[in-house]
C-alpha positions in Angstrom: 76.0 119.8 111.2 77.4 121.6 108.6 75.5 122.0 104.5 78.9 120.4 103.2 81.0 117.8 104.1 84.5 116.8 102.0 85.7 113.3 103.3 89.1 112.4 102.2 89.1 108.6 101.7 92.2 106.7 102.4 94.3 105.8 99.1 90.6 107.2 97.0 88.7 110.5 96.0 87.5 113.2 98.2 83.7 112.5 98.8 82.0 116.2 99.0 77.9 115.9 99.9 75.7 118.2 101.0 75.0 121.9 99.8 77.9 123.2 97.4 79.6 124.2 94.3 82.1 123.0 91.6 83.5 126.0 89.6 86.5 126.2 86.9 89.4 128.3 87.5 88.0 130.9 85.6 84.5 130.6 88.5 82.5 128.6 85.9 80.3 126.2 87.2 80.8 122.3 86.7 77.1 120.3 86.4 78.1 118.1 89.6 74.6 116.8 88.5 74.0 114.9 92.2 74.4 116.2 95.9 77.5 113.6 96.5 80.5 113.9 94.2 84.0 112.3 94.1 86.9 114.5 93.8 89.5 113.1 92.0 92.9 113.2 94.2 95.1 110.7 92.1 95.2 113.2 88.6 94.7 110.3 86.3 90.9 110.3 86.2 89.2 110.8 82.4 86.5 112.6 84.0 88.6 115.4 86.1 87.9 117.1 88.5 85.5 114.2 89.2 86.7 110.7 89.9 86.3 107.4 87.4 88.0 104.9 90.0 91.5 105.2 88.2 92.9 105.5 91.5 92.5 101.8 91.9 94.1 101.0 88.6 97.3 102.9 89.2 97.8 101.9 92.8 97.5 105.5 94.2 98.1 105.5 98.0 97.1 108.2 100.3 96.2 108.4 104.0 92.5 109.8 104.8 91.4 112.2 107.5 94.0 113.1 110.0 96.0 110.1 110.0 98.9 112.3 108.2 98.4 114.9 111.7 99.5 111.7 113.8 102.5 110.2 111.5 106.0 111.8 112.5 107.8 112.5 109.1 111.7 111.7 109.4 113.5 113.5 107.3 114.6 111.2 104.9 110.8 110.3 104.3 110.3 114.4 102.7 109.9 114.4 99.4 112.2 117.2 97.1 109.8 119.9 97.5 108.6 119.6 101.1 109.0 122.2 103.4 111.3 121.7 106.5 109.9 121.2 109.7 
């Protein structure tokens, strides 16, 4: 089994446990204070990079593990942005 393990959670945070590291962009660490974070993935949380459950407030939707492997994407579905396939 591996020291760390990041769970994506569907339409939540990223739950990271184990052995690991938060750093700044600049590679200064973040006080993760605990061996289990939450990641924010929605980028409305107060407490960035960690979550505060905003996620819930502002109806954020995301699919969790591979789900998004197993999903055929039609083309009008891409958002502006998106690579082609």
């Amino acid at each position: 089994m591996p020291q760390t393990t990041i769970t994506p959670y569907r339409d939540g945070p990223y739950l990271v446990r184990g052995d690991f590291a938060v750093l700044d962009q600049e590679g200064n660490a973040i006080d993760a204070r605990r061996g289990t974070v939450a990641l924010c993935r929605c980028g409305r949380s107060q407490m960035r990079p960690f979550c505060d459950g905003t996620h819930a407030l502002v109806g954020f939707r995301a699919e969790g593990g591979l789900e998004a492997r197993h999903r055929r994407v039609e083309p009008a579905e891409r958002r502006e942005g998106d690579a082609a396939a």
